[in-house]
N, CA, C and O atoms as a GROMACS GRO file, in nm:
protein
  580
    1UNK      N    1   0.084  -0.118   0.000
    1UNK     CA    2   0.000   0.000   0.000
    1UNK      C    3   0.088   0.124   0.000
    1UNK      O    4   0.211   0.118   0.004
    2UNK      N    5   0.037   0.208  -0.004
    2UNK     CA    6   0.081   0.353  -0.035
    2UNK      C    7   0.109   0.422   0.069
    2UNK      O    8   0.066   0.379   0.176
    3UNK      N    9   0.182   0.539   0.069
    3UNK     CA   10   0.195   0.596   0.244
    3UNK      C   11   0.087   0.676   0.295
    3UNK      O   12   0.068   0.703   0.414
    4UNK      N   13   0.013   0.714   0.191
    4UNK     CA   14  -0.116   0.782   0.225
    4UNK      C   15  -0.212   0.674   0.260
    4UNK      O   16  -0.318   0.713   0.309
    5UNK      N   17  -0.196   0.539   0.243
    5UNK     CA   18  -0.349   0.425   0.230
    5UNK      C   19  -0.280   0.426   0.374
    5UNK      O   20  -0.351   0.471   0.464
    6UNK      N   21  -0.149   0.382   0.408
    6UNK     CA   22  -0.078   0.312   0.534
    6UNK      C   23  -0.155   0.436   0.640
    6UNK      O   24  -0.271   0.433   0.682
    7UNK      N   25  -0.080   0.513   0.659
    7UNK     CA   26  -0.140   0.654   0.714
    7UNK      C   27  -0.285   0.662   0.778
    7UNK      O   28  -0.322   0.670   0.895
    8UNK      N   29  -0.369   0.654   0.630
    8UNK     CA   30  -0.471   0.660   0.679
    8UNK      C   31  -0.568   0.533   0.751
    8UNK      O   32  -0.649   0.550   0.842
    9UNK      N   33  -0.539   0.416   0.692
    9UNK     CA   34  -0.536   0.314   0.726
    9UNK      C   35  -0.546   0.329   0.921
    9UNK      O   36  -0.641   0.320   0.999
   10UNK      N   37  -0.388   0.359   0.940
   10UNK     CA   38  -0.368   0.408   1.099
   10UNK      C   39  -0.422   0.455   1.166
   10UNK      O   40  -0.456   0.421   1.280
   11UNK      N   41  -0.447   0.562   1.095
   11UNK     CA   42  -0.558   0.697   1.170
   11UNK      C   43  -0.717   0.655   1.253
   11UNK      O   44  -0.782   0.685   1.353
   12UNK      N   45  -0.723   0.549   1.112
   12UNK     CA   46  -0.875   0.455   1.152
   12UNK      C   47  -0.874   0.390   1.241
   12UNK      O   48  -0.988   0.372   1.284
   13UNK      N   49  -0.787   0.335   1.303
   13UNK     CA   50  -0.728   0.226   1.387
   13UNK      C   51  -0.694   0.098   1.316
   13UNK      O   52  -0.693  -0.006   1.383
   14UNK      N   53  -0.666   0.094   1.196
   14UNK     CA   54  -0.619  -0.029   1.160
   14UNK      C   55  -0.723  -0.125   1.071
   14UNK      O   56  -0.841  -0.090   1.073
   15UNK      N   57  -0.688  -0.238   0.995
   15UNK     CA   58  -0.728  -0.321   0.930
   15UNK      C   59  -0.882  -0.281   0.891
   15UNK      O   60  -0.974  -0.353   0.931
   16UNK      N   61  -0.911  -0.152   0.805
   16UNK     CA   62  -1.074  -0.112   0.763
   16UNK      C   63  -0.987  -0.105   0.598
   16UNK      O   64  -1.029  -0.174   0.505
   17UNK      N   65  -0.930  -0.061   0.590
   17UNK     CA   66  -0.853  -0.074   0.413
   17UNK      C   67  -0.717  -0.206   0.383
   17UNK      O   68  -0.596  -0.217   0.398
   18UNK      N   69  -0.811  -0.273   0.341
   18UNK     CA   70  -0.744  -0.411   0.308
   18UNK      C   71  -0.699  -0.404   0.176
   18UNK      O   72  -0.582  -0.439   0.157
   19UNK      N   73  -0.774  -0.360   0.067
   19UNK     CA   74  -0.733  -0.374  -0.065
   19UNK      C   75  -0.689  -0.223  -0.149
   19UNK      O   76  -0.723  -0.114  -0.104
   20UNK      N   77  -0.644  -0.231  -0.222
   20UNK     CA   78  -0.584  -0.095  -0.276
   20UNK      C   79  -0.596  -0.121  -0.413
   20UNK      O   80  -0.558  -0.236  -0.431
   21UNK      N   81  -0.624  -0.079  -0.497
   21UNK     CA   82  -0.633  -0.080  -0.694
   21UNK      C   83  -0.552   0.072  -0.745
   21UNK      O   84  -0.598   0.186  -0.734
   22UNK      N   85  -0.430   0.032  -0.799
   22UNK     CA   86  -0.359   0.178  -0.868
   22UNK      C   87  -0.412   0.162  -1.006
   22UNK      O   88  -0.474   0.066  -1.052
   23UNK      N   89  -0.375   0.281  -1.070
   23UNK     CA   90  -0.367   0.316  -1.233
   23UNK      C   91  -0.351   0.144  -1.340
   23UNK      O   92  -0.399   0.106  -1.447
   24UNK      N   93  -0.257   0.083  -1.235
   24UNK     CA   94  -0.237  -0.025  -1.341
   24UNK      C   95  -0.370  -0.178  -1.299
   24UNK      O   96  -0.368  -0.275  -1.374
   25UNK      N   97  -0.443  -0.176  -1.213
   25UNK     CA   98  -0.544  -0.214  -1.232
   25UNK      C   99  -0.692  -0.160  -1.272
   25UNK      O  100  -0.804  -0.201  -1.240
   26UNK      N  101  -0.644  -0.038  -1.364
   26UNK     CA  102  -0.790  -0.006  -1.450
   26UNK      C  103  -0.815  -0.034  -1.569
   26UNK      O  104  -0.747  -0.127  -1.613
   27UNK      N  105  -0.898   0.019  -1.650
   27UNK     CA  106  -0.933  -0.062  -1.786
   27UNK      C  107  -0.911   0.121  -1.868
   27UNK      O  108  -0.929   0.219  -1.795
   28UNK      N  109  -0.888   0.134  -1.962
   28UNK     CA  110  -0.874   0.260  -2.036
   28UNK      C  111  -1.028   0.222  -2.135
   28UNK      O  112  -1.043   0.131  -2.216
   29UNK      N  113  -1.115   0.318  -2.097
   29UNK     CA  114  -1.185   0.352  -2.159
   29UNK      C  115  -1.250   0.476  -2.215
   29UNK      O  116  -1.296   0.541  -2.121
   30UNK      N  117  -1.268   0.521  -2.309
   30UNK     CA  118  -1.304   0.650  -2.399
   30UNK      C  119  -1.195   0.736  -2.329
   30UNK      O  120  -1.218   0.839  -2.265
   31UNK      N  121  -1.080   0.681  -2.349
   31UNK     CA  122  -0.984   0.788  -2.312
   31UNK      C  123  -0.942   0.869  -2.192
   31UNK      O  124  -0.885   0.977  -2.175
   32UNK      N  125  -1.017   0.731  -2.078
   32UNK     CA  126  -0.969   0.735  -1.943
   32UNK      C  127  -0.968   0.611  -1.871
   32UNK      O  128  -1.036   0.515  -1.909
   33UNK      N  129  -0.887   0.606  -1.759
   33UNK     CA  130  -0.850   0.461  -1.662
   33UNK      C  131  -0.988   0.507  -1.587
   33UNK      O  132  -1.051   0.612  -1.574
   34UNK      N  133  -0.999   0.400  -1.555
   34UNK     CA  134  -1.168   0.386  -1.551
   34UNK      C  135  -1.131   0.232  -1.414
   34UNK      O  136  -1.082   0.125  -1.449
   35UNK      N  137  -1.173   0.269  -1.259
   35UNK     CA  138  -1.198   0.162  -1.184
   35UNK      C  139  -1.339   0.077  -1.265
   35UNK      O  140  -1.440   0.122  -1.320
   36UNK      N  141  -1.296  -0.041  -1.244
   36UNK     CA  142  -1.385  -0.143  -1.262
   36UNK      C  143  -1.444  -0.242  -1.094
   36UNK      O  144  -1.406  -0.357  -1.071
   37UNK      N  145  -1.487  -0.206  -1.052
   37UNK     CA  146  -1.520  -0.283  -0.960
   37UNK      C  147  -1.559  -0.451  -0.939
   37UNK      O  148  -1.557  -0.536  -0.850
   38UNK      N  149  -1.602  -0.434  -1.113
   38UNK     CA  150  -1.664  -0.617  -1.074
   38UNK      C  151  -1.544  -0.696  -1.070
   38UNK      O  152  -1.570  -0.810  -1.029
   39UNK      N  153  -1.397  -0.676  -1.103
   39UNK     CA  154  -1.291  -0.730  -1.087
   39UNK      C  155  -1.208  -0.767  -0.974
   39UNK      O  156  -1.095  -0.816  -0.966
   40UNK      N  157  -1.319  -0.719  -0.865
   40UNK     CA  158  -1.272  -0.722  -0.726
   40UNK      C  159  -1.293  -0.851  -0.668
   40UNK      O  160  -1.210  -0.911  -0.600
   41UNK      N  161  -1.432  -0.900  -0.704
   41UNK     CA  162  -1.474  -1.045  -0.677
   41UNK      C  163  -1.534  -0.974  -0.520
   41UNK      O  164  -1.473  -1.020  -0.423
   42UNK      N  165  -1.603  -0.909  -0.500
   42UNK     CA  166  -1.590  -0.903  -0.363
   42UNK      C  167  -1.752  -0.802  -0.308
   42UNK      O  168  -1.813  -0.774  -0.412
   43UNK      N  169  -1.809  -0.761  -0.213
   43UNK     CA  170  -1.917  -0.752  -0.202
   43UNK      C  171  -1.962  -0.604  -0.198
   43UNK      O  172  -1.950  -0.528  -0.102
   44UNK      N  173  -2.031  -0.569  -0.350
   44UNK     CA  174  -1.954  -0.407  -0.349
   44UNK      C  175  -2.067  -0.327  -0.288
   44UNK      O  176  -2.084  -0.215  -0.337
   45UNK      N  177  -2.175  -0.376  -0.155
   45UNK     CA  178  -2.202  -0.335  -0.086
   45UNK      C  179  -2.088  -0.275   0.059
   45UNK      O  180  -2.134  -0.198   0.144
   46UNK      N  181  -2.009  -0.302   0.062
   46UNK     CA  182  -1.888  -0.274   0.155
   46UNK      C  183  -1.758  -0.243   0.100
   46UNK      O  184  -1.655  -0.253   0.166
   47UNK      N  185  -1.763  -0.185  -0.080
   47UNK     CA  186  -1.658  -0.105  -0.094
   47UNK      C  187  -1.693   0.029  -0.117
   47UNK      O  188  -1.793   0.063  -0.180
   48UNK      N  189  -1.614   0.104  -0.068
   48UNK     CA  190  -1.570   0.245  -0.066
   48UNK      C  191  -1.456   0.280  -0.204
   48UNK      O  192  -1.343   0.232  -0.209
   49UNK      N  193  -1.511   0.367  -0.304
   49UNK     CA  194  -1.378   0.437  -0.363
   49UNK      C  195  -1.386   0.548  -0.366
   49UNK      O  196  -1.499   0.593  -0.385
   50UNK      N  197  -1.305   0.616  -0.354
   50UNK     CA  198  -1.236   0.717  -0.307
   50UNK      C  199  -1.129   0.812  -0.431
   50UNK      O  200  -1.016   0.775  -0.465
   51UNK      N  201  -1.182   0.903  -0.467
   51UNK     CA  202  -1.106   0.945  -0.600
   51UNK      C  203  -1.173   1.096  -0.625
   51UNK      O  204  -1.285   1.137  -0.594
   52UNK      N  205  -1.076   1.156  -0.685
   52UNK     CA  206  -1.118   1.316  -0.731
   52UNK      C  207  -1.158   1.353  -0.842
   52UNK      O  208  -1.195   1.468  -0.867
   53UNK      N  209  -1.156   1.236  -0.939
   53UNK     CA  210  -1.254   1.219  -1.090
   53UNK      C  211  -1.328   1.168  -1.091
   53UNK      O  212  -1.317   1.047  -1.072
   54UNK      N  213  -1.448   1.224  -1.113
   54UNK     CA  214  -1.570   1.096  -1.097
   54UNK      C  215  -1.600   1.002  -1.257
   54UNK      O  216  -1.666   0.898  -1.267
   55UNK      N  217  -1.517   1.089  -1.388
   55UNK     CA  218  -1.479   0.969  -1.441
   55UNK      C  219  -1.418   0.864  -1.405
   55UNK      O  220  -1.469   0.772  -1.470
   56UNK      N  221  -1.319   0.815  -1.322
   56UNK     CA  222  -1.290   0.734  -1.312
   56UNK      C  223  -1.321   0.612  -1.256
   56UNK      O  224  -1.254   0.509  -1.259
   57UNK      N  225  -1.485   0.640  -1.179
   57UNK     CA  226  -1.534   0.520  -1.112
   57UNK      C  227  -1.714   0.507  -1.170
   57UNK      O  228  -1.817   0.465  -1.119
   58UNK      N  229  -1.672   0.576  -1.316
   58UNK     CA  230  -1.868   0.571  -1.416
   58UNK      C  231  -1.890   0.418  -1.419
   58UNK      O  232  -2.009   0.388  -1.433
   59UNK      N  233  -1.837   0.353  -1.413
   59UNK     CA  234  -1.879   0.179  -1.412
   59UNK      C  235  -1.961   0.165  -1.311
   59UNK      O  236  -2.076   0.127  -1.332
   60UNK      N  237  -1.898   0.204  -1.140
   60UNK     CA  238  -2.003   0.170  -1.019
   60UNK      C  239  -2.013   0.300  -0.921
   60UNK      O  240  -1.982   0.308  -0.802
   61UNK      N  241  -2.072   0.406  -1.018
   61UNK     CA  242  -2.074   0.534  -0.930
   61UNK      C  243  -2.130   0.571  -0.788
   61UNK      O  244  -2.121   0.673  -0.720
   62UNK      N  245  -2.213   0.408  -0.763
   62UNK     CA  246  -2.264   0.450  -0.606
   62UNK      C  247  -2.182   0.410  -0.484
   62UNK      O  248  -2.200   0.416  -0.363
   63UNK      N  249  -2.085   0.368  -0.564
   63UNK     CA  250  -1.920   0.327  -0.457
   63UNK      C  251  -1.841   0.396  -0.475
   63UNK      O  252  -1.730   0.355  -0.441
   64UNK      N  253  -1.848   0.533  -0.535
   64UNK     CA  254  -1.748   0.642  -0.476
   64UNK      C  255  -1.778   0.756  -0.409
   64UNK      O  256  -1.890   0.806  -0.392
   65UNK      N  257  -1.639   0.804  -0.360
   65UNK     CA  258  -1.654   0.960  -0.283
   65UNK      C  259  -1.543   1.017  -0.318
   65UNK      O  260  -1.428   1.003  -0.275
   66UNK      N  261  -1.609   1.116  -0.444
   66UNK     CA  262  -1.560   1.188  -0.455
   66UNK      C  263  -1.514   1.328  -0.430
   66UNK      O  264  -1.594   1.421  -0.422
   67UNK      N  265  -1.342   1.348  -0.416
   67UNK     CA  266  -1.336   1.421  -0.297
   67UNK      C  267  -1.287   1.551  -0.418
   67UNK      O  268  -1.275   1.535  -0.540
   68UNK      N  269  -1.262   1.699  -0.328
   68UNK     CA  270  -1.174   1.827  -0.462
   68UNK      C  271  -1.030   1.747  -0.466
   68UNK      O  272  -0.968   1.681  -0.383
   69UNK      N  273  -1.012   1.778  -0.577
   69UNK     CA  274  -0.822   1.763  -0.574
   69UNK      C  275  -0.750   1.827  -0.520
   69UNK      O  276  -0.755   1.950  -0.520
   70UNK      N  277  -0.646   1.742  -0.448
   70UNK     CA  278  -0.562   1.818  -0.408
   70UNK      C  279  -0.475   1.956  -0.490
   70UNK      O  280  -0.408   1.963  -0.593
   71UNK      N  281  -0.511   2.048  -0.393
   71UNK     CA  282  -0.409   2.150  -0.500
   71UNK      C  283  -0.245   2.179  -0.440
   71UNK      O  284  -0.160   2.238  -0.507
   72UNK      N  285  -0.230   2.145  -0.353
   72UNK     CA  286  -0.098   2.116  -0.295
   72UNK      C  287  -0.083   2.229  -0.157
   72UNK      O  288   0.016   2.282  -0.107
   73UNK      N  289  -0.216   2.238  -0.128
   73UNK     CA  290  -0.216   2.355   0.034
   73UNK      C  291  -0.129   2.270   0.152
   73UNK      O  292  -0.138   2.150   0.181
   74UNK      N  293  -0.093   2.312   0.175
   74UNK     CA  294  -0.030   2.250   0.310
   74UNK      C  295  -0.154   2.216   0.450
   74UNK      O  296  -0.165   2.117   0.522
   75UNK      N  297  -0.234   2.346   0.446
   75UNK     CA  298  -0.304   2.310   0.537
   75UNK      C  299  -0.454   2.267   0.504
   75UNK      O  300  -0.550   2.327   0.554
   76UNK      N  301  -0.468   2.163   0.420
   76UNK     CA  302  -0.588   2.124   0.347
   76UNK      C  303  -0.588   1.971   0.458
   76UNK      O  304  -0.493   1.893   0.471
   77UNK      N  305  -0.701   1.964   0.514
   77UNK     CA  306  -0.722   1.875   0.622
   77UNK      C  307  -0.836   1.715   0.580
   77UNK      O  308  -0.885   1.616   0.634
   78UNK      N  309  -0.826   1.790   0.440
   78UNK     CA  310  -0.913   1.623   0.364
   78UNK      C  311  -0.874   1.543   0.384
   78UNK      O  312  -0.974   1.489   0.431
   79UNK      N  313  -0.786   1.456   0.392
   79UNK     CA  314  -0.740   1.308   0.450
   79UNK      C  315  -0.761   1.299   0.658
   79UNK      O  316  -0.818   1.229   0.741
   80UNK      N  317  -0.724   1.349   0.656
   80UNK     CA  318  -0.763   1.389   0.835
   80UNK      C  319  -0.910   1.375   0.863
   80UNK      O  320  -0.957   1.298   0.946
   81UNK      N  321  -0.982   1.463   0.778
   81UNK     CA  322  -1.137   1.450   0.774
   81UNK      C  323  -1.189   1.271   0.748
   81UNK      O  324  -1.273   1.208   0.811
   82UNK      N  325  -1.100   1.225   0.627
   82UNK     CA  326  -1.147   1.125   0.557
   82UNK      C  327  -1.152   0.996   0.675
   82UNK      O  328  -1.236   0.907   0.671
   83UNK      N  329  -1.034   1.007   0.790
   83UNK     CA  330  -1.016   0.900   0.869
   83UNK      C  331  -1.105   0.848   0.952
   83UNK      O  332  -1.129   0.738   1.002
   84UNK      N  333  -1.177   1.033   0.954
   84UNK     CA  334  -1.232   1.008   1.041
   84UNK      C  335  -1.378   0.962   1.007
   84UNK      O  336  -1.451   0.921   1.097
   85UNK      N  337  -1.430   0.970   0.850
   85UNK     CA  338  -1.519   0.932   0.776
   85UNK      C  339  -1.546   0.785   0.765
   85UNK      O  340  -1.656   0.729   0.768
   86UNK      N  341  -1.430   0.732   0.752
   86UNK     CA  342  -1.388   0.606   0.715
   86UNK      C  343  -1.431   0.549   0.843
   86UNK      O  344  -1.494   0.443   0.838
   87UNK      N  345  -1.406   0.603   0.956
   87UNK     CA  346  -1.394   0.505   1.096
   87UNK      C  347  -1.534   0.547   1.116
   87UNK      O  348  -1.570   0.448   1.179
   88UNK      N  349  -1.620   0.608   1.110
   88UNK     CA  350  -1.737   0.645   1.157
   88UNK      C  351  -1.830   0.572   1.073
   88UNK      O  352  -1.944   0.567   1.120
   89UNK      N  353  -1.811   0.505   0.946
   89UNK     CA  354  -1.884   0.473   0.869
   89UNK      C  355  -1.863   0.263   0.885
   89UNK      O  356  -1.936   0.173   0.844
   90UNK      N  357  -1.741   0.260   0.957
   90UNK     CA  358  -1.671   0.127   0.970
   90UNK      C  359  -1.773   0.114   1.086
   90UNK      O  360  -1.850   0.018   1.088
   91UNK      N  361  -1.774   0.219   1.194
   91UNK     CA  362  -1.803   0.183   1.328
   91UNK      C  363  -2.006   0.131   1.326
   91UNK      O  364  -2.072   0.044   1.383
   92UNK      N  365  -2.039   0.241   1.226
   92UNK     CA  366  -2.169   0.194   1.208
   92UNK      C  367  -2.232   0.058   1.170
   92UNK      O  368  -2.340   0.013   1.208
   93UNK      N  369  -2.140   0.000   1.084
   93UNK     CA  370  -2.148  -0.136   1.018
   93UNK      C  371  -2.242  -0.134   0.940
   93UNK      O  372  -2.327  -0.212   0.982
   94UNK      N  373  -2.288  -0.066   0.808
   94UNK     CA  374  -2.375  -0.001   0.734
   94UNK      C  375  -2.420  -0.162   0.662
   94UNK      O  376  -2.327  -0.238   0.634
   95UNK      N  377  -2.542  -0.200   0.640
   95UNK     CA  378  -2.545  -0.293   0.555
   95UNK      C  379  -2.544  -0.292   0.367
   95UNK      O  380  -2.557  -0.385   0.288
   96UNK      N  381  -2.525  -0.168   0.350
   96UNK     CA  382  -2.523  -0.101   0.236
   96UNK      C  383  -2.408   0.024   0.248
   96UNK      O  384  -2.466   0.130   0.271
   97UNK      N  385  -2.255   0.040   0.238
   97UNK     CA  386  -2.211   0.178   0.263
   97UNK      C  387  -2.270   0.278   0.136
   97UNK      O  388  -2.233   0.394   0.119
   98UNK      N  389  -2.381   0.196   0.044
   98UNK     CA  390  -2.403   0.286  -0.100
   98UNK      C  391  -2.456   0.372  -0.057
   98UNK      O  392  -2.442   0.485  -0.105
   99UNK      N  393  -2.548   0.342   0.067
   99UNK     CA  394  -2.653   0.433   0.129
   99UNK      C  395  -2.550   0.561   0.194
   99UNK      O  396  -2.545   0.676   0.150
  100UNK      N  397  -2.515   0.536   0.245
  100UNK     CA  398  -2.452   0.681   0.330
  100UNK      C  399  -2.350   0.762   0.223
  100UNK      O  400  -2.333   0.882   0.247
  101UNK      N  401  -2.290   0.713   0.122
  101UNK     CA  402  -2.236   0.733   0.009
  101UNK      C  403  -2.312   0.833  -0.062
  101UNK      O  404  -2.276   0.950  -0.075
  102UNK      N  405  -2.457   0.767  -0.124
  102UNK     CA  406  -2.598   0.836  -0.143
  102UNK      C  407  -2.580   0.973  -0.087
  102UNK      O  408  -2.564   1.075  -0.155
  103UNK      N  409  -2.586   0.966   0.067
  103UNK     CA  410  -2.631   1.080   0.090
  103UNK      C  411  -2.529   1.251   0.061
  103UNK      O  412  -2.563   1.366   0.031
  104UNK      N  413  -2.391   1.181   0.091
  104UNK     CA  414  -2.287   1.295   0.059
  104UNK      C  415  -2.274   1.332  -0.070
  104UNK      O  416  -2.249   1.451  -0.090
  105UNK      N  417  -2.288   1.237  -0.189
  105UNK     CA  418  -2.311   1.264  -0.313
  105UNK      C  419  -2.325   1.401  -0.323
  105UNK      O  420  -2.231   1.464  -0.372
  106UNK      N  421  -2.442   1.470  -0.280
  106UNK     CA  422  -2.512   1.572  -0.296
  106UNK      C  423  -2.410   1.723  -0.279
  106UNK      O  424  -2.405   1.820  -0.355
  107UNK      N  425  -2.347   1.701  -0.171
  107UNK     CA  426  -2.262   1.764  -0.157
  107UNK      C  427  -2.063   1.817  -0.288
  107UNK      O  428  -1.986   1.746  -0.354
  108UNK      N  429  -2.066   1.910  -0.271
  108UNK     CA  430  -1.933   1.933  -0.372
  108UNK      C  431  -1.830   1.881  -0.273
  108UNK      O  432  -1.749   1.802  -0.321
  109UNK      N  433  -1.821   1.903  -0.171
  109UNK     CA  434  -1.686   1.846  -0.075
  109UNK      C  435  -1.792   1.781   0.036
  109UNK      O  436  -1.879   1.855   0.082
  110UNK      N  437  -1.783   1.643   0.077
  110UNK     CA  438  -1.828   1.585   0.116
  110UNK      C  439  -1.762   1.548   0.274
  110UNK      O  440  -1.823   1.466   0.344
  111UNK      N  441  -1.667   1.598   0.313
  111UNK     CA  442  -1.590   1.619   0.394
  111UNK      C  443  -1.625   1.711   0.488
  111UNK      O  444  -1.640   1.679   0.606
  112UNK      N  445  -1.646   1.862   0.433
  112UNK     CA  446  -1.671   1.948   0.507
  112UNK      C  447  -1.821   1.917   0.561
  112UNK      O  448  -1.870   1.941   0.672
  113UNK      N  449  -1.882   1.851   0.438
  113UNK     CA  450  -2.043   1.834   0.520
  113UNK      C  451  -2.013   1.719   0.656
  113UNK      O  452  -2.092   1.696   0.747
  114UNK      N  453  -1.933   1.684   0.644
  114UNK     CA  454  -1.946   1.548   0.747
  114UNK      C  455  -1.857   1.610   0.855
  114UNK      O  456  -1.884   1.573   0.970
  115UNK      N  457  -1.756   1.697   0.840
  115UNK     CA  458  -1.756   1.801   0.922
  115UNK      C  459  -1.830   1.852   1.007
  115UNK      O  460  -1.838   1.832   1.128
  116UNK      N  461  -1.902   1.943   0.918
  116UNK     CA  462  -1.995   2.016   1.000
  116UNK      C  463  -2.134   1.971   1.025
  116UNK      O  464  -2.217   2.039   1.086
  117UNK      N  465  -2.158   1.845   0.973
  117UNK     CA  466  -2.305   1.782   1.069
  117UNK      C  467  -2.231   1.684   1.204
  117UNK      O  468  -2.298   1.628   1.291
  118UNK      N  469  -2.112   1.680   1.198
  118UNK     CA  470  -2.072   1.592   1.345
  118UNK      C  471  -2.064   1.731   1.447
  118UNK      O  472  -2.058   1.709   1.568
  119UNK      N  473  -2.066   1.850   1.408
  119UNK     CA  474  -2.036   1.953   1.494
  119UNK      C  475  -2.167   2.006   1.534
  119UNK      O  476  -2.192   2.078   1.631
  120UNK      N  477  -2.250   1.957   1.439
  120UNK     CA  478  -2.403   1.973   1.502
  120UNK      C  479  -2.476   1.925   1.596
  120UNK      O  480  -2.548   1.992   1.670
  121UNK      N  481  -2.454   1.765   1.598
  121UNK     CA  482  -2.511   1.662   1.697
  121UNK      C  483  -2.503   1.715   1.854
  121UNK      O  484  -2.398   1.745   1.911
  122UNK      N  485  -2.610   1.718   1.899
  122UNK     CA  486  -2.605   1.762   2.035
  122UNK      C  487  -2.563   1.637   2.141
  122UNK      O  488  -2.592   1.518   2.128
  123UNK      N  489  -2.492   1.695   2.243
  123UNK     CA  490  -2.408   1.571   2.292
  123UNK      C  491  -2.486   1.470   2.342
  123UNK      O  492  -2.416   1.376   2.378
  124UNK      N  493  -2.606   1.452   2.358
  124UNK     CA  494  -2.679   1.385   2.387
  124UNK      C  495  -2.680   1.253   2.286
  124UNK      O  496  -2.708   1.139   2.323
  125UNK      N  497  -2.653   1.281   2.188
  125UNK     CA  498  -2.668   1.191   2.061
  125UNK      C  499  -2.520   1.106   2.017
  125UNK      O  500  -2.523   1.030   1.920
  126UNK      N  501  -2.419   1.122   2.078
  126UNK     CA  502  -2.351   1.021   2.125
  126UNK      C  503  -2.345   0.982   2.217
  126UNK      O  504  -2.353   1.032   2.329
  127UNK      N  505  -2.326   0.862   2.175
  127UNK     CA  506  -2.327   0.730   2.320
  127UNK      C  507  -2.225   0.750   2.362
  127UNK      O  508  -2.122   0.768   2.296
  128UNK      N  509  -2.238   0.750   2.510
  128UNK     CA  510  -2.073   0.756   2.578
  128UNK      C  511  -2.004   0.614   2.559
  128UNK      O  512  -2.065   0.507   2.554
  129UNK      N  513  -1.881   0.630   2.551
  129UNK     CA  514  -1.778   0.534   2.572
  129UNK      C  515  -1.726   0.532   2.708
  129UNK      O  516  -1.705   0.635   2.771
  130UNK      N  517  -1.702   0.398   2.759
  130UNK     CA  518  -1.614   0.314   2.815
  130UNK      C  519  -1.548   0.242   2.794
  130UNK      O  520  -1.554   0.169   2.695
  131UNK      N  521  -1.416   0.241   2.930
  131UNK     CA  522  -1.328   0.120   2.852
  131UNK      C  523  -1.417  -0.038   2.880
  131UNK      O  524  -1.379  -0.147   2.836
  132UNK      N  525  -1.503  -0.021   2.937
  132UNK     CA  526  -1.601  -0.150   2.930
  132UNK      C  527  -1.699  -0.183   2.826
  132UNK      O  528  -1.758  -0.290   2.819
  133UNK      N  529  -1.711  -0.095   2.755
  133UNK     CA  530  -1.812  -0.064   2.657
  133UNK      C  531  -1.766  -0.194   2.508
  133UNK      O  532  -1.654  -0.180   2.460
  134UNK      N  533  -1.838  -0.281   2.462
  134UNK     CA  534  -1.856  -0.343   2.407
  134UNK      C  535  -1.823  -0.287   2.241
  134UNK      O  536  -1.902  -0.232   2.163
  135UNK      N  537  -1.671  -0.324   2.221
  135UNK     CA  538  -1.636  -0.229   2.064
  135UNK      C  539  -1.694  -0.291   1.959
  135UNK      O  540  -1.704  -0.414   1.965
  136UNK      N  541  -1.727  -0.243   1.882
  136UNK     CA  542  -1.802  -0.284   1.738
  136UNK      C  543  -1.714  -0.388   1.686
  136UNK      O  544  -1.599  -0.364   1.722
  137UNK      N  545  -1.721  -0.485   1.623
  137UNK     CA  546  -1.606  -0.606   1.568
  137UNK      C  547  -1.644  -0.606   1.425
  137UNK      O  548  -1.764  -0.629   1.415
  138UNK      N  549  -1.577  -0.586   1.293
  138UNK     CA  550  -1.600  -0.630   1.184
  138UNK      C  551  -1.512  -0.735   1.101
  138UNK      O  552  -1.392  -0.737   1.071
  139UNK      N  553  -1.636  -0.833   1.075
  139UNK     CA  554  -1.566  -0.936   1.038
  139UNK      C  555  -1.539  -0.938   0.891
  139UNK      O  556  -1.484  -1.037   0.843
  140UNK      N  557  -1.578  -0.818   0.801
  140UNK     CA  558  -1.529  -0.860   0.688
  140UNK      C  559  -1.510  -0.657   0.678
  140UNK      O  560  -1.603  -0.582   0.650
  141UNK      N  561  -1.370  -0.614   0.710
  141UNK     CA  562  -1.331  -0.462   0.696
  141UNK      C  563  -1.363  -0.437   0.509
  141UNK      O  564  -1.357  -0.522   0.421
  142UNK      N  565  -1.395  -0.300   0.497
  142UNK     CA  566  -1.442  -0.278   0.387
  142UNK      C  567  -1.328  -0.222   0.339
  142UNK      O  568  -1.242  -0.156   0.397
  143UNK      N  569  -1.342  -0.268   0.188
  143UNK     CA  570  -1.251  -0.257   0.065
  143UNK      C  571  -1.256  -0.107   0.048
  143UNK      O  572  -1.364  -0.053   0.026
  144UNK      N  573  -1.142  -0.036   0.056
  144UNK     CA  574  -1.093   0.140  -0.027
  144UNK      C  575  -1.030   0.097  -0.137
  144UNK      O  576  -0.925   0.032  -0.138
  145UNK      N  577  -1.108   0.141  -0.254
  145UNK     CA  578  -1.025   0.154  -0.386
  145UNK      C  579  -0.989   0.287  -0.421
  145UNK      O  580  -0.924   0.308  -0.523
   0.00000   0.00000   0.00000
């Protein structure tokens, strides 16, 4: 994996990005690399892709999130945001992640919305944690392409 997948990978707490697909596992079509998902073999209710062209994932567009491109800011906090996207969406155990996918769609930066609706929730609406508290277990971590 990549130092950005490793990284973020970390951030999540570990083993939620198992699989990784670069440039050289896409298909070139009408004059772009194009993710293919059905080549994954795998249950694309629980993959996530993740990319700043949304040409590149027109085969299974309700499995991406697409994010702005990086323009090279130093203090651009999209991957930081994303970890924490990633782990919040792991922790739910979504039986569909297309659905919550669905909903950011709507949004141009999908980040900042998930941002600023976690800054909304009144504290009442998270469950407290303990170190006794019964952690969520997933037995099959979802695929980031």
């Amino acid at each position: 994996m990549s130092p950005i997948v490793d990284a973020l990978n970390r951030g999540a707490g570990g083993n939620y990005i198992n699989y990784t697909l670069y440039r050289d596992a896409t298909e070139f079509i009408n004059g772009e690399h194009v993710k293919n998902l059905a080549c994954l073999n795998r249950d694309l209710s629980k993959v996530i892709v993740i990319d700043w062209n949304p040409n590149a994932i027109n085969l299974q567009p309700d499995n991406s999130l697409i994010l702005p491109k990086w323009a090279g800011n130093d203090d651009d906090t999209t991957l930081v945001e994303l970890v924490a996207f990633l782990k919040s969406v792991a922790q739910q155990s979504p039986s569909d992640v297309r659905d919550i996918l669905r909903h950011y769609k709507q949004f141009s930066d999908p980040m900042e919305q998930f941002r600023g609706s976690h800054r909304k929730l009144p504290p009442s609406t998270t469950p407290p944690t303990s170190p006794n508290s019964p952690q969520p277990t997933f037995d099959s971590p979802l695929p980031i392409v």
